[in-house]
C-alpha positions in Angstrom: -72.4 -13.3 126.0 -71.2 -13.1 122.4 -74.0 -11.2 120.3 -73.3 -12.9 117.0 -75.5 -11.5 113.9 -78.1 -14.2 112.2 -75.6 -15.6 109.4 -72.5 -16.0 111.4 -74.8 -17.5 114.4 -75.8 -20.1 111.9 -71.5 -20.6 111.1 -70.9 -20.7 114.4 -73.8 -23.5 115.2 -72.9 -25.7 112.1 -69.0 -25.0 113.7 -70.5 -26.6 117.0 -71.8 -29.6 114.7 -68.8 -30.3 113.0 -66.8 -30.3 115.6 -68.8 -32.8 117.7 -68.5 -35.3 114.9 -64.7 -34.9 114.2 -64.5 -35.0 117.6 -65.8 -38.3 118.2 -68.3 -36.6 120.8 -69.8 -40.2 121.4 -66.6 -41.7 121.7 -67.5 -42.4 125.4 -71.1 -44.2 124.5 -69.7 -46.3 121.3 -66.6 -47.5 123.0 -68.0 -50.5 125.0 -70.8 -50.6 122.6 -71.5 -54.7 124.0 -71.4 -53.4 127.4 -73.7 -50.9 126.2 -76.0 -53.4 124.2 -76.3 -56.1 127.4 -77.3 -53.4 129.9 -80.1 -51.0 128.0 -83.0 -51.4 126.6 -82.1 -47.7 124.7 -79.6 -48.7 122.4 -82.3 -49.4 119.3 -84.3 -45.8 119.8 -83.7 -43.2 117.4 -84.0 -39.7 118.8 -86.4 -37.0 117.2 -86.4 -33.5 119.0 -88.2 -30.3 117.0 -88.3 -27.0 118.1 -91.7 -25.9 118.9 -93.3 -23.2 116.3 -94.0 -20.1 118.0 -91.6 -21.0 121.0 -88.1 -21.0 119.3 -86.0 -19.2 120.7 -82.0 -18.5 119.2 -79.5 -20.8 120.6 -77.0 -19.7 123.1 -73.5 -20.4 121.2 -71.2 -20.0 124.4 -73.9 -22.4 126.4 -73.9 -24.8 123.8 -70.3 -24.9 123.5 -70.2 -25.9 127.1 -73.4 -28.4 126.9 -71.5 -29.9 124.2 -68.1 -30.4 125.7 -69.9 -31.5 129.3 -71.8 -33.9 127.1 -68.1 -35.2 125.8 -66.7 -36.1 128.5 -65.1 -38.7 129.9 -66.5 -38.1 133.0 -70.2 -39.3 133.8 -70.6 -36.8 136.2 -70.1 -34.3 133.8 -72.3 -35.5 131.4 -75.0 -35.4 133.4 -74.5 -32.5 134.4 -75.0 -31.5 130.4 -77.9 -33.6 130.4 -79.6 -31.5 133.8 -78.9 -28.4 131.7 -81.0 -29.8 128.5 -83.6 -30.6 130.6 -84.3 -26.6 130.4 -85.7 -25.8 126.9 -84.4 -23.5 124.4 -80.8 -22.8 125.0 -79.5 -25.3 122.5 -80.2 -25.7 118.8 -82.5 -28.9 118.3 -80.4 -31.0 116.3 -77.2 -30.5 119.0 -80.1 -32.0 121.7 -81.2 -35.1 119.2 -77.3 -35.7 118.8 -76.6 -35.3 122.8 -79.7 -37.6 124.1 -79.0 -40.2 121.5 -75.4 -40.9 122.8 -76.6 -40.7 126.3 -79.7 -42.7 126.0 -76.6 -45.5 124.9 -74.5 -44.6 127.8 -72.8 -47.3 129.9 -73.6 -45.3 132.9 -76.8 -46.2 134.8 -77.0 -42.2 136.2 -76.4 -40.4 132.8 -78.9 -42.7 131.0 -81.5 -42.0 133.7 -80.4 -38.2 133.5 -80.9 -38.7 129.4 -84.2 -40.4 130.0 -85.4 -36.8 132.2 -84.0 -34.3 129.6 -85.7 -36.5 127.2 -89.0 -36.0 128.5 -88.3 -32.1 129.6 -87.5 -31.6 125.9 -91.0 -33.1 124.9 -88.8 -34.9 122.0 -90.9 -37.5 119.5 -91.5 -40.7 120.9 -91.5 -39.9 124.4 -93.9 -43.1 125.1 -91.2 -45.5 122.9 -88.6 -44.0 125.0 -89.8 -44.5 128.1 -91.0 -48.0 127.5 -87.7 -48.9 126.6 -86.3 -47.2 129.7 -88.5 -49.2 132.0 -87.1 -52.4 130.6 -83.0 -51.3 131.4 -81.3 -53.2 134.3 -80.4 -50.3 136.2 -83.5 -49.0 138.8 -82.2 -45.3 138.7 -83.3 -45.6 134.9 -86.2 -47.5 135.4 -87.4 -44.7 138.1 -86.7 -42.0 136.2 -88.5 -43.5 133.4 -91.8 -44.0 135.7 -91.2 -40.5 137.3 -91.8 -39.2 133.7 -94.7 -41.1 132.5 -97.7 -38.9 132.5 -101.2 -39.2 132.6 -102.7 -40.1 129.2 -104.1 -43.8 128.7 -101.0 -45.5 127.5 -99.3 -44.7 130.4 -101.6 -45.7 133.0 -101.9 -49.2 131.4 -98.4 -49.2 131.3 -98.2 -48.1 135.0 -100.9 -50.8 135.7 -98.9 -52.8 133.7 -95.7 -52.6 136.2 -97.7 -53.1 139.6 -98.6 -56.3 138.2 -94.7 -57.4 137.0 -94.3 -59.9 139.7 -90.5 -59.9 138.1 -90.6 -56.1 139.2 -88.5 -54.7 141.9 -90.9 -53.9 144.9 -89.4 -50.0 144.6 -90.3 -49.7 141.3 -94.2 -51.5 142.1 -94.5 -49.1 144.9 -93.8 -46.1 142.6 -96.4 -47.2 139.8 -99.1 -47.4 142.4 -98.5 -44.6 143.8 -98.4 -42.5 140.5 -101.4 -44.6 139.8 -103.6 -43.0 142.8 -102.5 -40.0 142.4 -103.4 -39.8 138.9 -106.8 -41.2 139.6 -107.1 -39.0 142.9 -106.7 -36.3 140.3 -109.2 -37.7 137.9 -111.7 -37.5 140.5 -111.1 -34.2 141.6 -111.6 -32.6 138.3 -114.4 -35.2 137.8 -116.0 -33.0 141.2 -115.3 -30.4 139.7 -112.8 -29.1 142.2 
């Protein structure tokens, strides 16, 4: 790995930047932007990520390079395969994440907006809940599961996993996940409620 000393990482990350944006590094998600806009809910979210005080870590230049070219693609398997190495925290500068999960979240790929939908909530990015929501309204079910794989416990989304059982309009799949995230959530409830 290329040990680069504070100022010149900071050159070589705003490099990374620049090139992405000469670059057209979206190219791939703006392209068949109606496509795009009649498939996914996602298209309207803006993307916040923030590094975590008191967990940064300096970015990896030579990973982000890669991320950043992966995430370029043409490919879709190669951009999700960028989007399964966000999911893992600290590698890549904050800013190069935002950039990467907003074009993907847009993605006229079903699997690479699913994957974007995962990183998304790996990276614990602002507005998880929005995004999610959002997620759970796209036409493809691989996004739609992976959005429901990723909700959590807290009260919104229970009521909005309650919220999906009840969708007679729902794919049965889908239902069947909710519930079952549903009782395992409240299966946990009650253990800790024992005090187990």
């Amino acid at each position: 790995m290329l040990k680069l000393p504070n100022h010149k990482r900071r050159i070589a990350m705003s490099f990374v930047i620049l090139f992405m944006a000469t670059t057209g590094f979206s190219n791939h998600a703006l392209a068949d932007a109606a496509t795009v806009n009649s498939i996914s809910s996602l298209d309207s979210i803006q993307i916040y990520c923030m590094e975590e005080y008191g967990n940064v870590s300096e970015p990896d230049v030579d990973f982000t390079e890669t991320i950043v070219s992966l995430a370029a693609s043409n490919d879709p398997a190669q951009r999700v395969t960028a989007l399964s190495q966000l999911a893992v925290k600290g590698s890549v500068d904050s800013g190069i994440v935002q950039k990467i999960l907003q074009a993907a979240i847009q993605d006229p790929d079903p699997q690479v907006r699913g994957q974007a939908v995962y990183a998304f909530a790996q990276q614990g990015c602002g507005d998880l809940f929005v995004v999610l929501e959002q997620a759970l309204q796209d036409t493809a079910l691989s996004v739609r599961l992976m959005a429901l794989d990723s909700l959590g416990g807290d009260e919104r989304s229970v009521a909005l996993l309650k919220q999906v059982v009840e969708d007679e309009d729902e794919a049965q799949a889908i239902k069947d996940l909710a519930a079952m995230k549903l009782e395992a959530l409240s299966a946990s409830n009650q253990t800790q409620d024992n005090g187990i």
